[in-house]
Structures are given as structure tokens and as C-alpha cells.
C-alpha positions in Angstrom: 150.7 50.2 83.6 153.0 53.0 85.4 151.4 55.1 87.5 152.8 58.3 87.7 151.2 58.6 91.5 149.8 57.3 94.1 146.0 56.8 93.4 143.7 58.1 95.9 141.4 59.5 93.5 138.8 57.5 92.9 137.9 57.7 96.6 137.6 60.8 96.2 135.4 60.6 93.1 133.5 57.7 95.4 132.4 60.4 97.9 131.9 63.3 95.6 129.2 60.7 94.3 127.7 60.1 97.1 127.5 63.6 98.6 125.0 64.1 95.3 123.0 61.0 95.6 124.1 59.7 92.7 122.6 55.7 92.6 123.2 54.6 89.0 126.9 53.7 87.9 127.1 52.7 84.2 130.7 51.8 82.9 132.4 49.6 80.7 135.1 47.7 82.5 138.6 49.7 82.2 141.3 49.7 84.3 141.7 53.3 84.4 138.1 53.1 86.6 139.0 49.7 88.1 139.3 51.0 92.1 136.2 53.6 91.8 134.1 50.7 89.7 135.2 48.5 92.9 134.1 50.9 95.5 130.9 52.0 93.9 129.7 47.8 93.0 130.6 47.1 97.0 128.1 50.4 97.9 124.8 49.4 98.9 123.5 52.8 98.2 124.4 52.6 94.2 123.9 50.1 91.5 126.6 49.5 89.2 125.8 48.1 85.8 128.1 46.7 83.3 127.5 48.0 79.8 128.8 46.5 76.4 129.0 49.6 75.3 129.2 52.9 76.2 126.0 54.7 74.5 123.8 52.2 76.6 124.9 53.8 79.3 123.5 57.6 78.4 120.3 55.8 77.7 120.4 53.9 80.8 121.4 57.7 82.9 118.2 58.8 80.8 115.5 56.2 82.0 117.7 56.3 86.1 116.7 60.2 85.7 112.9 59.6 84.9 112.5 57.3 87.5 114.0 59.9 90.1 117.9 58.2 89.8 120.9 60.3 89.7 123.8 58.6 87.8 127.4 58.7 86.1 128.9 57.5 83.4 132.3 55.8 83.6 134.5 54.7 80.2 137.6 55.5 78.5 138.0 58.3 76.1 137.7 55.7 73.0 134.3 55.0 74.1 133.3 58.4 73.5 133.4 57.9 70.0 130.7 55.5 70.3 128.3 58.2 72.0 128.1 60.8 69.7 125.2 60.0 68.4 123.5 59.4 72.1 124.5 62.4 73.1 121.9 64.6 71.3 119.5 62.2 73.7 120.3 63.8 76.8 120.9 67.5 75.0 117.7 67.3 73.4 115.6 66.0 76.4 117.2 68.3 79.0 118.5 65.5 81.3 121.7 65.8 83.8 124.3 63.3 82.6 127.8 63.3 84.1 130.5 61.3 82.4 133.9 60.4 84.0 136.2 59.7 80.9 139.3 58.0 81.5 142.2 59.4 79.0 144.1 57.3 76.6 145.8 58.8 72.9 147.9 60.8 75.2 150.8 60.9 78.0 153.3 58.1 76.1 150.5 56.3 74.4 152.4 52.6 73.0 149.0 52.5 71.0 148.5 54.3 68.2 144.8 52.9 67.4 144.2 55.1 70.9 145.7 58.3 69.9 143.2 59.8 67.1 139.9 59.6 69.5 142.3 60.5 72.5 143.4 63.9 70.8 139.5 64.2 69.6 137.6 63.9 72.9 137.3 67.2 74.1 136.3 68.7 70.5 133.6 65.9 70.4 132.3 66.3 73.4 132.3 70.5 73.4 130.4 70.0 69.7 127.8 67.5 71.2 126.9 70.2 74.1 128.7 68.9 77.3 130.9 71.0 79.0 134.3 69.6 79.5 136.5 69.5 82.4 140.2 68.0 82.0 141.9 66.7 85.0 146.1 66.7 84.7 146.6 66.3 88.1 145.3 63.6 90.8 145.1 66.2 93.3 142.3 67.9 91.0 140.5 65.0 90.0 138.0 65.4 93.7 137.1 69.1 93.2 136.8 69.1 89.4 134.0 66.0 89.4 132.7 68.4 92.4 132.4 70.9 90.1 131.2 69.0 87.3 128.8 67.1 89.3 126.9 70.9 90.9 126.8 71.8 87.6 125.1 68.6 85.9 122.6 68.0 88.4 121.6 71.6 89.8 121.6 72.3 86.3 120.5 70.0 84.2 123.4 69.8 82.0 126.1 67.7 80.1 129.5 67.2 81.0 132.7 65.2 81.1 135.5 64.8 83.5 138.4 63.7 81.6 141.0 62.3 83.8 144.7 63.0 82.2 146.9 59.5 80.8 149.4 61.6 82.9 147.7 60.5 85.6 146.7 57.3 84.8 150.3 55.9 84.1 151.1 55.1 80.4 150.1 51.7 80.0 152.8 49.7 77.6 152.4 46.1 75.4 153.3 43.3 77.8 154.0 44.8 80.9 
């Protein structure tokens, strides 16, 4: 994968996360999340849970909020595909979930199995009821999941972070 720059992101997602309490991290490994999946599994304040796949994790963020839990949910933008139908759970029962999407289909995609859900995740997410916040910098990545996060959990609300491929680095076959 090239990175495009340096990553000091997810430590800056880290401490946004903590700063609201947050104590539940589901995610799906990917190695756009790999350092923030890292830092939050080594953090004795939060739980992080491996999913197989992503829609568990909206029902696990649903159950983490009725027991008095704050969480996130971490996964690639192909995984959002797999939530759609989920997502009606947390519209229709009111509760805060915050999703951090990691971007594929995009910035010099090599795969094109990646680019139709890649174009298609903000429309899917917007019709499903969560707000959307796209991320094209690294240097925005900290104060947009701030933003999200107030939002979400003074709210309760839906929304999704989606963090650019630009940012991520193109990932190519091979290398």
C-alpha cells in the first residue's frame, strides 16, 4: 500500500474516542484501521471485538448502548453494503451509532470488485438515515470524528466518518 502521508490519524481518532467514553470497538480486521484497531485492543478502558461481519457490529453498538456502553464501528466501505439492512435497527430504535468507514473504490483503486460499493457509500448511508462525513485530508480526520462523535452521542443519531483512499494510500496487487 502507498501512503500518501504520514499517518498520525488514528491517534487522533484514539483520543477523540476516549474523550467521549466510548468502551465498545467493533471492526472487521482491515488494514486501513490496523494502527487505531492496535491502539484501542492495547486500551484497558475499551473492549475491542472482532466481527465476521460488519452488521454484527451495529447489533453489538445496539445491546453496548442498553447496557450503558458507548461504542464505534470500524470497517471498510465494502462492508457497508452488508449493513443496510441493520441500519433501520439503530434508526428505528433511536440509538447513537458512529461508524468509521475506511474508503476503497476510489483514489487509484487496482480493484474493480471495490469500486461500485466505494462510489455508492455515501448515497447508502444518507438513504439509510446517517449523516455522512467524508474525510480527504489526514489533517481532518481528528476534528471531523470530533464532530461526528458530539453529534452521535449528544444526539442520538447515525453517522459515518468516511476516511478518503487518498489518504489511505492506493493499495496495488502484489506490492
Amino acid at each position: 500500500m502507498e501512503h500518501t502521508e504520514t499517518a498520525v490519524w488514528p491517534g487522533q481518532i484514539h483520543r477523540v474516542l476516549r474523550e467521549h467514553e466510548v468502551r465498545q470497538v467493533a471492526y472487521v480486521p482491515d488494514a486501513g484501521h490496523r494502527e487505531l484497531i492496535e491502539m484501542c485492543a492495547r486500551d484497558a478502558a475499551m473492549t475491542a471485538v472482532t466481527l465476521t461481519t460488519e452488521e454484527e457490529g451495529i447489533a453489538l453498538l445496539g445491546g453496548a448502548w442498553l447496557g450503558g456502553q458507548r461504542g464505534v464501528l470500524l470497517m471498510q466501505s465494502s462492508g457497508v453494503g452488508n449493513c443496510v439492512n441493520m441500519l433501520s435497527l439503530a434508526r428505528t430504535c433511536g440509538f447513537p451509532l458512529l461508524m468509521l468507514v475506511t474508503m476503497r473504490g476510489q483514489w487509484g483503486e487496482f480493484n474493480p470488485w471495490q469500486v461500485p460499493m466505494g462510489q455508492a457509500t455515501p448515497e447508502v448511508l444518507r438513504l439509510s438515515g446517517a449523516m455522512v462525513f467524508e474525510a480527504d485530508r489526514a489533517e481532518e480526520i481528528g476534528e471531523t470524528v470530533e464532530a461526528a462523535a458530539r453529534m452521535v452521542f449528544n444526539g442520538p443519531a447515525c453517522a459515518a466518518v468516511l476516511i478518503s483512499q487518498r489518504v489511505l494510500g492506493a493499495k496495488t496487487f502484489g506490492r
